[in-house]
Every structure is written in structure tokens, then in C-alpha cells.
C-alpha positions as CSV (number, residue, x, y, z in Angstrom):
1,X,130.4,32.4,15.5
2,X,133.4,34.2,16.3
3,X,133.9,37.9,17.7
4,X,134.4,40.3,15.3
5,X,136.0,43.2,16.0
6,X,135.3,46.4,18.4
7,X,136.1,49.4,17.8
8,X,135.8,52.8,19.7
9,X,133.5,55.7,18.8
10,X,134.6,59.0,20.5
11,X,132.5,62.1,20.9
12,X,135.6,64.0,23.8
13,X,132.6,64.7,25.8
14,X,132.6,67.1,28.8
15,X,131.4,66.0,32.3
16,X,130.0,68.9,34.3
17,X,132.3,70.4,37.0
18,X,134.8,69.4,34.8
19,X,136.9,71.2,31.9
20,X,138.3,71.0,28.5
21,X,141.9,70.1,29.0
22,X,140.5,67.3,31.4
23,X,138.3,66.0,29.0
24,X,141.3,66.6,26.1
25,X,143.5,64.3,28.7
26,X,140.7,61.9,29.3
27,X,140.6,60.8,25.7
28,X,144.2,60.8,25.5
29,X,144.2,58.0,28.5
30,X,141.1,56.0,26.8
31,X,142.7,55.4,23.5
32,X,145.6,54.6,25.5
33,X,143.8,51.8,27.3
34,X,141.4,51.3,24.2
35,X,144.9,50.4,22.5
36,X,145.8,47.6,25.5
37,X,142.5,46.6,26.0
38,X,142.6,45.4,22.1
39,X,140.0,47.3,20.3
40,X,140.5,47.9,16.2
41,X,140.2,51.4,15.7
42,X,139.7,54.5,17.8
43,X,137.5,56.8,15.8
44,X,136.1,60.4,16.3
45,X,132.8,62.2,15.3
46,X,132.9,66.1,14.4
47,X,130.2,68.2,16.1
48,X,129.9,72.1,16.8
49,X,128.4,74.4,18.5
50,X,128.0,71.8,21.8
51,X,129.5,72.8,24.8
52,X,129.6,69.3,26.2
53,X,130.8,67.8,23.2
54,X,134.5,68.5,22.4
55,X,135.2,66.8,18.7
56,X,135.1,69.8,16.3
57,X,137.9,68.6,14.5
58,X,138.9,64.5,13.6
59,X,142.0,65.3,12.2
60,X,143.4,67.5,15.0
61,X,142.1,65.1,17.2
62,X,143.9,62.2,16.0
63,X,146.8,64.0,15.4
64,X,146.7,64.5,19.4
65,X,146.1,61.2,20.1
66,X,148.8,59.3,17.1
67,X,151.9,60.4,19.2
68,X,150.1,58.8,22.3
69,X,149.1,55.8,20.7
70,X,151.3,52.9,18.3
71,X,149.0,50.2,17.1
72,X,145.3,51.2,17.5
73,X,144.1,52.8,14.2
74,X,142.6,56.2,13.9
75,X,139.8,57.8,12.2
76,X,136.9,60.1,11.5
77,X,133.4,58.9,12.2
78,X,132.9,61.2,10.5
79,X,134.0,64.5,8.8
80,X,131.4,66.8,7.2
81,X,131.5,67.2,3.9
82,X,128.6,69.4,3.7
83,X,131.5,72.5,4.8
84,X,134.6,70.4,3.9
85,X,136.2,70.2,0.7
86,X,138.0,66.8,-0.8
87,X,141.6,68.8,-1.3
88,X,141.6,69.9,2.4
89,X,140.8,67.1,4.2
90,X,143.2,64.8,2.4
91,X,146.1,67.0,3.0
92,X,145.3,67.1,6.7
93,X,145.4,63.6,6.8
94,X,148.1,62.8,5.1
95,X,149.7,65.5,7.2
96,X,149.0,63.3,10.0
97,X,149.7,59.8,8.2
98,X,152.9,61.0,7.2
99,X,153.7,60.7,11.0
100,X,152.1,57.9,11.3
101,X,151.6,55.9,8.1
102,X,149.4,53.0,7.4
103,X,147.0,53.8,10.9
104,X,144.6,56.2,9.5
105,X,141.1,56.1,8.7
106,X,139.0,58.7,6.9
107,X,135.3,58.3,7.8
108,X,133.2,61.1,5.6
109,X,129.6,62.1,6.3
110,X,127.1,64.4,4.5
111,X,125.7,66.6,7.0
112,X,124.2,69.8,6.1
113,X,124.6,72.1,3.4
114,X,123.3,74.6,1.4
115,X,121.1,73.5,-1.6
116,X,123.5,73.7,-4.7
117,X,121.5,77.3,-6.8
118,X,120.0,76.0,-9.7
119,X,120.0,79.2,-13.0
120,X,116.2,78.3,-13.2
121,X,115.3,79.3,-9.7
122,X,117.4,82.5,-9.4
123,X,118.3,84.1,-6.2
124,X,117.1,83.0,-3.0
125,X,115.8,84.8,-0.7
126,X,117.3,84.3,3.3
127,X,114.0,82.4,4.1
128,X,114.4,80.1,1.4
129,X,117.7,79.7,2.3
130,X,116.8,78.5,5.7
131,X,114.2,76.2,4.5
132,X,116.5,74.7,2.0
133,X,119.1,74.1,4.6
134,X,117.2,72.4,7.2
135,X,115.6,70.0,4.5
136,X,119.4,69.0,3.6
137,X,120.1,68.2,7.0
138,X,117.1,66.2,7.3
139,X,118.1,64.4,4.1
140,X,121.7,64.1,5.6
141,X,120.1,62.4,8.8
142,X,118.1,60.7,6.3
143,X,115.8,57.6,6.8
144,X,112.1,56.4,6.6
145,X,110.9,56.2,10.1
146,X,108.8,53.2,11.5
147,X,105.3,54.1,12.5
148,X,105.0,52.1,15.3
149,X,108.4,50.0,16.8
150,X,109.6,47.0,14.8
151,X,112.0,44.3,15.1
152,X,114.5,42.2,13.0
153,X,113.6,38.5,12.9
154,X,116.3,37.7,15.9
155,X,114.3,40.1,17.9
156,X,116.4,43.2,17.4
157,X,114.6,46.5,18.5
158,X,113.6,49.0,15.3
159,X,111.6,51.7,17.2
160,X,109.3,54.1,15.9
161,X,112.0,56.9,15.2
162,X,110.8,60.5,16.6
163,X,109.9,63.0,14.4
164,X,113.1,65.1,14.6
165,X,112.3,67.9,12.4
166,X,110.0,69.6,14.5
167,X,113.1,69.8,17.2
168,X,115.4,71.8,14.6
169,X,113.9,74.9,12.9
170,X,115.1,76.5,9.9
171,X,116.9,79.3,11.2
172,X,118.4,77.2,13.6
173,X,120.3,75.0,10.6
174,X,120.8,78.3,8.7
175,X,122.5,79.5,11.9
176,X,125.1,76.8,12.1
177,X,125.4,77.0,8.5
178,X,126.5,80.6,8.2
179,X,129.1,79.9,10.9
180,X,130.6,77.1,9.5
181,X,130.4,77.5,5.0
182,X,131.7,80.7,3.7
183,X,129.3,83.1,2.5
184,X,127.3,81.6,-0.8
185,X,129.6,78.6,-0.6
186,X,127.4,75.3,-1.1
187,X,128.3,71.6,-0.6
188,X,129.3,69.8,-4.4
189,X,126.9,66.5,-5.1
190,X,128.1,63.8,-2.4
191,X,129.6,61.5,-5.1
192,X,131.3,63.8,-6.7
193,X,133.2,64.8,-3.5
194,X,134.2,61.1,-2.4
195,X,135.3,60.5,-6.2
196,X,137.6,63.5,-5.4
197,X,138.8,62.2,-2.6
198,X,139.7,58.6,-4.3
199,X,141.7,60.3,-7.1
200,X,144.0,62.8,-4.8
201,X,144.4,59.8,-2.7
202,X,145.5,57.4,-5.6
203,X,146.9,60.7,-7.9
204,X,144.8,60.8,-10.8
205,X,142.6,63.4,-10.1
206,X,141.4,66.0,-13.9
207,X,139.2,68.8,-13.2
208,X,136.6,68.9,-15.6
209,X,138.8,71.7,-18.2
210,X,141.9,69.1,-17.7
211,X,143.7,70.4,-15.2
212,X,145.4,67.7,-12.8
213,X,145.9,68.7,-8.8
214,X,148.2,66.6,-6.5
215,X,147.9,66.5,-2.8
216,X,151.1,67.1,-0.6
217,X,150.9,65.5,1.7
218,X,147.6,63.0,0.7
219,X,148.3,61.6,-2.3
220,X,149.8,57.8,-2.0
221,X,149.0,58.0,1.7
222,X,148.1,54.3,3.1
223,X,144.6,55.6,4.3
224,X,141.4,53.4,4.2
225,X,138.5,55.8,3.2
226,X,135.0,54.8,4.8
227,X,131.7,56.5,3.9
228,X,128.9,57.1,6.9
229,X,125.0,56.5,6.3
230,X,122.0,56.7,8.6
231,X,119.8,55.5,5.7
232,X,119.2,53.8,2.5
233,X,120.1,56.7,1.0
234,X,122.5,58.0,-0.7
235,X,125.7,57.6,0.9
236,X,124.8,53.7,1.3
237,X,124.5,53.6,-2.5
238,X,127.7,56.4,-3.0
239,X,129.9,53.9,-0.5
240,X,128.9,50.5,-2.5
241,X,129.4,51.4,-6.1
242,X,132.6,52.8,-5.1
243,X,133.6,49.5,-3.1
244,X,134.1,51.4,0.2
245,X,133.6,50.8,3.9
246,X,130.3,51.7,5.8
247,X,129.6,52.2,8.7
248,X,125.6,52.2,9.7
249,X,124.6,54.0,13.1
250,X,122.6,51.8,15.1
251,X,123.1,54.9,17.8
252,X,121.6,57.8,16.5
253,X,119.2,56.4,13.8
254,X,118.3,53.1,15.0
255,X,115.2,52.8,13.0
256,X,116.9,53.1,9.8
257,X,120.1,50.8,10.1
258,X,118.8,47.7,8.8
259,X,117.6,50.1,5.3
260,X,121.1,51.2,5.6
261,X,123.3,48.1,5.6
262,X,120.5,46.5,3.3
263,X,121.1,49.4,0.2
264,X,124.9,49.6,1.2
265,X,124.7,45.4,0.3
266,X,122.6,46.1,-2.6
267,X,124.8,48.5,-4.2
268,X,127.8,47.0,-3.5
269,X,130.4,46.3,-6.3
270,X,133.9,44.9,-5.2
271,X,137.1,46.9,-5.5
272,X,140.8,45.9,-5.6
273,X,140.9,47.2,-1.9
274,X,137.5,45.5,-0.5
275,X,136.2,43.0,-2.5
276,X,133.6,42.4,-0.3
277,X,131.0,44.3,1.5
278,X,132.5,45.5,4.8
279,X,130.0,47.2,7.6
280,X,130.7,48.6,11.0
281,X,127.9,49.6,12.9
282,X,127.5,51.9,16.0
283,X,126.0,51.5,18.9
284,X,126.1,53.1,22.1
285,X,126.7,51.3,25.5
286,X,127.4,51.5,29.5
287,X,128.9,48.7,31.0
288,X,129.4,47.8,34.4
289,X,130.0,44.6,37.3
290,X,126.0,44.4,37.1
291,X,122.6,45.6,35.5
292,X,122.0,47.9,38.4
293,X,125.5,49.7,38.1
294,X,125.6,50.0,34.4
295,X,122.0,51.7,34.7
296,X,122.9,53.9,37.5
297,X,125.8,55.1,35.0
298,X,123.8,55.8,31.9
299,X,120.9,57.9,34.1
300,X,122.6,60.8,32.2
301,X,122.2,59.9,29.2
302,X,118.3,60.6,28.5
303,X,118.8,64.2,29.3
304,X,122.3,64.6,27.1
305,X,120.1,63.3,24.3
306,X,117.3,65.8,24.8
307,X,119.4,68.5,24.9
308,X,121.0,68.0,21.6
309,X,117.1,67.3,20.0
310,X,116.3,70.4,21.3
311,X,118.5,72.3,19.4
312,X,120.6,73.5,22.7
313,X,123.5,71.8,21.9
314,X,124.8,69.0,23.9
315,X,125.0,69.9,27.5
316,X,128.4,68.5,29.8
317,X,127.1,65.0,30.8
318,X,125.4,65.2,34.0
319,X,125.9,63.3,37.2
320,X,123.2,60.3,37.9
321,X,122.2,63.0,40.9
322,X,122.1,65.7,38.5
323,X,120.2,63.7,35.7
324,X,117.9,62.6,39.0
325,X,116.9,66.2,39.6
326,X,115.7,67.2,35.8
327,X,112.1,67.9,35.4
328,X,110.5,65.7,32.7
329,X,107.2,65.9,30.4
330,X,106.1,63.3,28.0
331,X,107.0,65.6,24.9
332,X,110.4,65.0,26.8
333,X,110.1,61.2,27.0
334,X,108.9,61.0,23.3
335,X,112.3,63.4,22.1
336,X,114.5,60.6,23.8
337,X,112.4,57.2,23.8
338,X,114.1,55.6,20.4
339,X,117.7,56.7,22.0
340,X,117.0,55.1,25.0
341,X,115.7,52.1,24.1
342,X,118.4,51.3,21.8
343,X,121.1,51.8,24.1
344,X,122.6,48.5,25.4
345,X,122.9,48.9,29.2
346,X,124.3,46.7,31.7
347,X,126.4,43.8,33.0
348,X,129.8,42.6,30.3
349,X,127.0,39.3,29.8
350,X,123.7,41.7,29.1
351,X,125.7,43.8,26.2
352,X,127.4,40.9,24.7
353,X,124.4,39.1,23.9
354,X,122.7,42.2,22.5
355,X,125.9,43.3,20.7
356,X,125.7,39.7,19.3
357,X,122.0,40.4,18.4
358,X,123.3,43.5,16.8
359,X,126.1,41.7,14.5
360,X,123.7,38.8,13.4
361,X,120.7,41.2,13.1
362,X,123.1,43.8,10.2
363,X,125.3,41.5,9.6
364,X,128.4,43.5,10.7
365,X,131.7,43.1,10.0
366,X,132.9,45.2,13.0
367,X,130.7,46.8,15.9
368,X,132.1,50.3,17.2
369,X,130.9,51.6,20.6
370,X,130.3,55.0,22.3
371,X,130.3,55.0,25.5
372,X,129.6,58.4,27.8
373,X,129.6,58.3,31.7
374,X,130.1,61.3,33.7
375,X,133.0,59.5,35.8
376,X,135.8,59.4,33.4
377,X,137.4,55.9,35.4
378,X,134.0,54.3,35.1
379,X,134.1,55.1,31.2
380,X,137.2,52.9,31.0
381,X,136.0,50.3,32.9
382,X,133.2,50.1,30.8
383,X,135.2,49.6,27.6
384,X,137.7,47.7,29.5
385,X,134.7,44.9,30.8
386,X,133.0,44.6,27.1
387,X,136.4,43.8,25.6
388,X,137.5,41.4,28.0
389,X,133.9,39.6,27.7
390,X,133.8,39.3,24.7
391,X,137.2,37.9,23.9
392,X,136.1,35.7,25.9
393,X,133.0,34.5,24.1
């Protein structure tokens, strides 16, 4: 079978001893090289509140990296729509496409939210508040966890998923939640919002009493509009009835991507712009010359984990001495074990034939890989081994 493509998935992380400009001009050089070395797409995920994690904002991102760039396309993976609105984001992108038309990708997510009121229920009081946020970001995460671990039929690991919501507590979400919506403001139902999206995008969009809106810049933009899903929920069944792109994360919710791909399949119905199912899924990955090297890179990568399952906020990515010198209990092993496992490390042979295990396994149309390493040459290298391998293959 031939290669299909890669793709890069880029958090801008922070390595300790290090600061944000550097890690602002690191990602700069990777999609540079990620652009020579051949990959599809150069993508960026939005997180807050994570001092090691630098990607609060896809579109100001890529609009840093388009002028530094030519080919390589650019994208969210993802924005949040649980504090976004349809109108805004497609202005900023078309802000940015009309720069640089015909390279842009907008990748939405759920995320959290506040529960929508309902005239029934009345006002809610700040605890209920709290409890109803942290049950939409568990429903945004999404996914039936596995029991004990599984595997596909070609051998590909399912494991038992940890039980995350005892790692986030309510006031924790409600927390983020009042920094990031405005006061009262709650997230519209998720297909409502990507239906927005489609008709400022294509110019057709009526408000309910009749009233049209036109996006400048957005509307007639050349931008291909992918929808996120950790689950067989409902942003697998939003993105196929709409005849969108996927994209399934075999990274953060490996138990639940084969449910994902399976219900985005399921609910597919063709559209003038994909008239077939089209998944990318995500993985992470640390490549290096050999087994040994590649796992000596990723040491740092159990303790980045825990820190975001915590609740802390990702920490700047440790040093393999640094990672070395953590304390550990096995509460902390159980936080990280189904992160861990799933992450391909090793020599450009080792992650090829799992990244083929991965594409036969979801049957993927595209595979897009994060990679984090506290040595920002070794990063590259990494990318830079995995593409040449497997053009190659």
C-alpha cells in the first residue's frame, strides 16, 4: 500500500531553561523544515492556561508562520468552539487567507462550555454551574473507555483509558471557563455552529428572523473546514452528515479512536467538496537513529502528561535528567499509562511499521504527528527521519 500523507501537529511547546520567543522561533524553523521535508499540512492545537504550552491562538499562529512558509498548508487542530463564535473565527481566517489563499485549514473542536439554560430549570446556582461545566468538558473529551486494554484485529493497542474525571474538578473547569466565555455567555448546539460556519464561508448564511450576515474577509475564502472528535460522539456524526474532514486523535484518546473513525464512516454523506470519507488521525511520536535514542528523548514525556491530568497545566518539557529525577507513585503511573503506551517511540523502522499499523488499523487517509523533545534540533530530526522513511517505504 502506498504512504499516505503526514502531516504535522504543533502544540509551540516550551522547553525548560528556555523562553517564549525561542520557542515562537523554534516553530517558525520546524514548519520551515516541515515544508522541505515534505509533510501536507502544518497544524496547531489551542490550549490555555499551560505555561509550557504556547498555542492559545491557531489563527495568530498561522498567520506567524504563512509569511515564513509557501507551500505547506496551515490549520487549526483545533479551535474551540465552546468560547468561539462562527462569525469571528471565519473573519480571522480569511484575514489570513487573503494573504495567503488556498493554504488554509480550519480544524474546529467542541471543548468546554457552559450548559445552554433551559426556561424550565431557572437560574443556576455557581455550584451547578461548575458541575455542568465540567460534565461538558467530559462530554467534549468524550468517549466510552475500555475496561481492560484491547486491540484492533492487526494488533493495534486500545488501552484501558484512565478515568480522567477524577483529575479535573468542577471548579477547576468553571475556572477556565469564567476566564475564557463572557459572563452568562454559553456555547450554541455544535451543529448549529459548524452550519454557521459553512454558510459565511459559502455566503448564504439567514438568521432565524431573516436577516442575512456576510463575512469580510471569510466569505468565498478557499478554506477546507475539518471537524475534531475523540469519540463516537457527536462531532463524528456533526462532521459526516455535513460531508466534512475528521480528524480522530489516536494521541490523547487512544481508546476511543477506532469508535471515532467508525461513527464518522457511519454517518458520512458525500458533499460536492469530499465525496468520500476523509480521516486524519493523530498520533504522537519521538524518532531517532535507534530505539535507545528515541526513548532517551521521550523520558519527558510521562511527566508533561501528568502534569496536564493533574490539572496543573502543562509544565515546560523537561530534560531526560530532569524527567529522571521526578518522584513517581502508581496513582502517577495509572494518570499516564494509556499516553504512554500509545506513543510510537523509536528508530525511523519501529514508527513506520506502527504508523502503518495505525493507517490500516483506522483506515486513515492522512496520519498527523506531534512530536515534543526538550532539544529543539532533536525535534527536527525526528520529523525529518519519519519523513524520509517513510517515503521510502
Amino acid at each position: 500500500m502506498a504512504p499516505i500523507p503526514l502531516s504535522v501537529l504543533d502544540l509551540l511547546p516550551r522547553s525548560s531553561g528556555s523562553d517564549n520567543a525561542t520557542a515562537l522561533r523554534n516553530t517558525i524553523d520546524l514548519a520551515q523544515q516541515a515544508e522541505r521535508f515534505g509533510y501536507a499540512r502544518y497544524w496547531f492545537a489551542e490550549h490555555h492556561l499551560n505555561p509550557g504550552v504556547l498555542g492559545s491562538s491557531p489563527a495568530v499562529e498561522i498567520a506567524l508562520i504563512a509569511g515564513s512558509t509557501s507551500t505547506i498548508r496551515l490549520g487549526s487542530a483545533g479551535v474551540q468552539f465552546g468560547h468561539r463564535t462562527p462569525l469571528a473565527t471565519v473573519e480571522e481566517f480569511g484575514l489570513v487567507d487573503a494573504l495567503h489563499p488556498g493554504r488554509l485549514d480550519l480544524g474546529i473542536g467542541r471543548s468546554i462550555s457552559r450548559p445552554q439554560p433551559t426556561p424550565a430549570a431557572g437560574p443556576q446556582t455557581a455550584g451547578a454551574q461548575r458541575d455542568g461545566a465540567k460534565q461538558g468538558y467530559l462530554a467534549a473529551r468524550g468517549g466510552a473507555s475500555h475496561e481492560e486494554d484491547a486491540y484492533t484485529p492487526n494488533g493495534l493497542l486500545l488501552p484501558k483509558q484512565y478515568d480522567i474525571s477524577s483529575a479535573f474538578s468542577s471548579n477547576a473547569v468553571a475556572h477556565l471557563l469564567n476566564l475564557l466565555q463572557q459572563p452568562g455567555a454559553y456555547a450554541p448546539d455544535y451543529d448549529e455552529q459548524i452550519s454557521t460556519v459553512l454558510a459565511l464561508l459559502d455566503g448564504t448564511y439567514v438568521s432565524l428572523e431573516g436577516l442575512p450576515a456576510h463575512a469580510a474577509p471569510g466569505e468565498g475564502a478557499d478554506i477546507q473546514v475539518w471537524i475534531l472528535g475523540a469519540s463516537g460522539g457527536s462531532s463524528a456524526a456533526v462532521a459526516g452528515s455535513k460531508g466534512l474532514r475528521f480528524v480522530a486523535s489516536y494521541h490523547h484518546s487512544p481508546s476511543t479512536v477506532i469508535d471515532a473513525v467508525d461513527a464518522y464512516r457511519a454517518a458520512f454523506r458525500p458533499s460536492a467538496d469530499v465525496p468520500e470519507p476523509y480521516v486524519a488521525v493523530s498520533v504522537d511520536a519521538v524518532i531517532a537513529e535507534t530505539d535507545d535514542e528515541a526513548r532517551e528523548l521521550a523520558t519527558g514525556y510521562a511527566p508533561w502528561v501528568r502534569s496536564i491530568r493533574r490539572g496543573e497545566g502543562a509544565i515546560a518539557f523537561p530534560t531526560p535528567a530532569e524527567a529522571a529525577a521526578l518522584e513517581w507513585t502508581d496513582d502517577d503511573r495509572d494518570l499516564v499509562r494509556d499516553r504512554v503506551l500509545t506513543q510510537f517511540v523509536g528508530s525511523p523502522e519501529t514508527v513506520a511499521d506502527k504508523l502503518e499499523q495505525l493507517r490500516d488499523a483506522t483506515g486513515a487517509s492522512e496520519i498527523s504527528i506531534t512530536t515534543i523533545t526538550h532539544d529543539h534540533d532533536a525535534r527536527v530530526r525526528s520529523y525529518e527521519l519519519i519523513a524520509k522513511e517513510w517515503a521510502d517505504r
